[in-house]
C-alpha positions as CSV (number, residue, x, y, z in Angstrom):
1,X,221.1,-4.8,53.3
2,X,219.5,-1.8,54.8
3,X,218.4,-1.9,58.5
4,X,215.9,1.1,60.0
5,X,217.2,3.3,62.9
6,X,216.2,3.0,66.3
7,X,212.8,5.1,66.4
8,X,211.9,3.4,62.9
9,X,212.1,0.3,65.1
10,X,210.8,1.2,67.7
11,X,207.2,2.2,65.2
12,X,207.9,-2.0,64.0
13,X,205.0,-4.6,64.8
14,X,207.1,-7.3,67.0
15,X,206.8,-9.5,64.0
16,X,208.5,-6.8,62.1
17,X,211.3,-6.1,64.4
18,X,211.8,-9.7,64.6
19,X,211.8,-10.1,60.8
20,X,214.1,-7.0,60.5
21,X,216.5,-8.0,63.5
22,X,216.8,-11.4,61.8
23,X,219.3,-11.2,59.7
24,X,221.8,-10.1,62.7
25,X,220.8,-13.2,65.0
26,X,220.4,-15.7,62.0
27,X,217.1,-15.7,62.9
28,X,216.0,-16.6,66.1
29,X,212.5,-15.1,66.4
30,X,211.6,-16.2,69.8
31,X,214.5,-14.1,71.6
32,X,213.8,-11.2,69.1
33,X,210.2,-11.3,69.8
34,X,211.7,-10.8,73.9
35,X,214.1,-7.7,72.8
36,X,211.2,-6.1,70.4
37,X,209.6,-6.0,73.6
38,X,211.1,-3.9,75.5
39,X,211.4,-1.1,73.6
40,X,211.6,1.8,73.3
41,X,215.6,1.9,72.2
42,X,217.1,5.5,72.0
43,X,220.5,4.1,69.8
44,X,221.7,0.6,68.7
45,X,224.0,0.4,71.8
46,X,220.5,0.7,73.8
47,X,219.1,-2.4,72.2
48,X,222.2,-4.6,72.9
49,X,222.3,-3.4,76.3
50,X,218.5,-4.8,76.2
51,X,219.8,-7.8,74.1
52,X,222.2,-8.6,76.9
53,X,219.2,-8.4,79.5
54,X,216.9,-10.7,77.9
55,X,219.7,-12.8,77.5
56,X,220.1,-13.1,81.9
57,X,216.0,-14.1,81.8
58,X,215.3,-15.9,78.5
59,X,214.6,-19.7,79.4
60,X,217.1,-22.3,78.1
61,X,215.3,-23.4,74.9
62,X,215.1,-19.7,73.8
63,X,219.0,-19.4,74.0
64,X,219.9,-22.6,72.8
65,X,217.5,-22.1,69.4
66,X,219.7,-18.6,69.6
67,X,223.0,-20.6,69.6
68,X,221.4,-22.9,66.8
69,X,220.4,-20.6,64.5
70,X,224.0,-19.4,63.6
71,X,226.0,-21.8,61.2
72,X,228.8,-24.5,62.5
73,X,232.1,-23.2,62.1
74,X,233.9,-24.2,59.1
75,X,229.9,-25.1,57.4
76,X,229.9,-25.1,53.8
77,X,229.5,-21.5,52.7
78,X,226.5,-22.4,50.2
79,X,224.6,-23.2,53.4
80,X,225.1,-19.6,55.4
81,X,223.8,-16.4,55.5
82,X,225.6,-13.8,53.8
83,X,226.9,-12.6,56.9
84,X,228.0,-15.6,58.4
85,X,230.0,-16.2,54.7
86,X,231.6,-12.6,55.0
87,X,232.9,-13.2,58.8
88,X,234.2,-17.1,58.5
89,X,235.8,-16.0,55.3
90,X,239.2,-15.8,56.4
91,X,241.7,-17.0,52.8
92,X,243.2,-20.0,54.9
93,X,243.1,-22.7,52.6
94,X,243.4,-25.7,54.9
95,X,243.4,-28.6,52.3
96,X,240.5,-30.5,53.7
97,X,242.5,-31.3,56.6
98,X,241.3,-28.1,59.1
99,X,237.6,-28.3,57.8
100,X,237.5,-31.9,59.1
101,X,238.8,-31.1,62.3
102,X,236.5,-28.6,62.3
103,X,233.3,-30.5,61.8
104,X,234.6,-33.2,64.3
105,X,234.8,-30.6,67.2
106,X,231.7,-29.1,66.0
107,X,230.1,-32.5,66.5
108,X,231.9,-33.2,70.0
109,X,230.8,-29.5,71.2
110,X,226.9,-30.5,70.3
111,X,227.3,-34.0,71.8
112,X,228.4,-32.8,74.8
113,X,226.7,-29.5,75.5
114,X,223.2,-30.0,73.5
115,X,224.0,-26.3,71.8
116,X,226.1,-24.9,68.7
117,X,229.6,-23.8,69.3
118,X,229.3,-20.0,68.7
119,X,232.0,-17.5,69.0
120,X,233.0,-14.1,67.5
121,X,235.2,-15.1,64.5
122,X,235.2,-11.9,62.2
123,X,238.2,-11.5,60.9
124,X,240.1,-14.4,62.7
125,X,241.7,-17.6,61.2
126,X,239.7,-20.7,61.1
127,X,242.8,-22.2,62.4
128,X,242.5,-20.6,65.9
129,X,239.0,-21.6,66.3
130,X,240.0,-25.1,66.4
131,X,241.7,-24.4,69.6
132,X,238.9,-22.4,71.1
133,X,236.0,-25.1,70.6
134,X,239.0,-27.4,72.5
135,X,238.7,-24.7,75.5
136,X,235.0,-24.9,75.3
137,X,234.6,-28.0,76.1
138,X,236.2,-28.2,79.2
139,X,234.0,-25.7,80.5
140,X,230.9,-26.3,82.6
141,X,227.5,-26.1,80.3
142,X,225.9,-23.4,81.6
143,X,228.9,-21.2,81.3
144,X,229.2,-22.3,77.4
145,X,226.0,-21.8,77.2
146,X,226.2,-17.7,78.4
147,X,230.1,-17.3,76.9
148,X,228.0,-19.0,73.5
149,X,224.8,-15.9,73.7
150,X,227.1,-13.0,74.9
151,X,229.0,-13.8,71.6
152,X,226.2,-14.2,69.7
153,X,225.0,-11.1,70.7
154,X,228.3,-9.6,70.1
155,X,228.4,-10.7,66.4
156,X,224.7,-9.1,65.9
157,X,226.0,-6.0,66.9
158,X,229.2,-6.1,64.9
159,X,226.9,-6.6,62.2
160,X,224.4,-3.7,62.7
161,X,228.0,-1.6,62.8
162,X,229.3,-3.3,59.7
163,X,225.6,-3.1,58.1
164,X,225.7,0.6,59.1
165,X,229.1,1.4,58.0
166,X,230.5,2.5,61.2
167,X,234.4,1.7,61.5
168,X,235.0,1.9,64.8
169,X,234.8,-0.8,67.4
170,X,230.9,-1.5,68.6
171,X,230.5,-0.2,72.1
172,X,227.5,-1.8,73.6
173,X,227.6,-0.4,76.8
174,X,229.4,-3.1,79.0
175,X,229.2,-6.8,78.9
């Protein structure tokens, strides 16, 4: 997959930005549609710092189709994105027994937050999400519902790095 730089999309219609930013967010066209607008972006770090301000003034609905977008953790890999299938790919084989536990939290998490549990898992065992999710949901909603978009802004721009073969750590500029 082959992303443009920052003044090619900057020269993007919004629809086009949106369409070529997809693939990082899972989609999510309505926040992308915010971040194509404010551009200009000098670098990629530039746009997450953006990413992070649309984020503090996007209404509810916007984040929360954000946070939906992405696959549950533990999903069957037939039904994610390339992406998502490359960072939950982790060589645990859990017998059944972790992917259930799995899809129950998942289900607990929406139940009791209205939102999809999303967290940075590149890399990390699908067994120490299970305990994460548990962590979640003894937080308030609000602040799942930010610690949920800072991640999934996180994972967009680990993505752009990956996509652009960069090997050192995405700095976005703060947090």
């Amino acid at each position: 997959m082959d992303l443009p730089g920052a003044d090619a999309l900057n020269a993007l219609s919004p629809s086009a930005f949106a369409a070529a930013l997809a693939p990082l967010f899972e989609g999510a066209p309505r926040f992308l549609h915010r971040l194509a607008g404010m551009r200009p972006f000098d670098s990629d770090a530039a746009m997450f710092v953006a990413a992070r301000e649309v984020a503090a003034t996007t209404p509810e609905d916007e984040l929360v189709e954000l946070l939906d977008a992405h696959p549950r953790i533990g999903a069957d890999p037939s039904a994610m994105s390339r992406l998502s299938r490359d960072e939950q790919q982790d060589g645990d084989a859990d017998g059944g027994g972790l992917a259930q536990e799995l899809a129950d939290l998942n289900a607990v998490y929406e139940r009791r937050f209205g939102f999809r549990y999303v967290v940075f898992v590149a890399g990390r065992p699908r067994a120490a999400i299970a305990p994460l999710i548990e962590v979640g949901l003894r937080n308030e909603r609000g602040a799942e519902l930010r610690r949920g978009v800072d991640d999934a802004i996180y994972i967009a721009g680990d993505r752009l790095r990956v996509l652009r073969g960069e090997s050192n750590g995405f700095e976005e500029g703060g947090s």
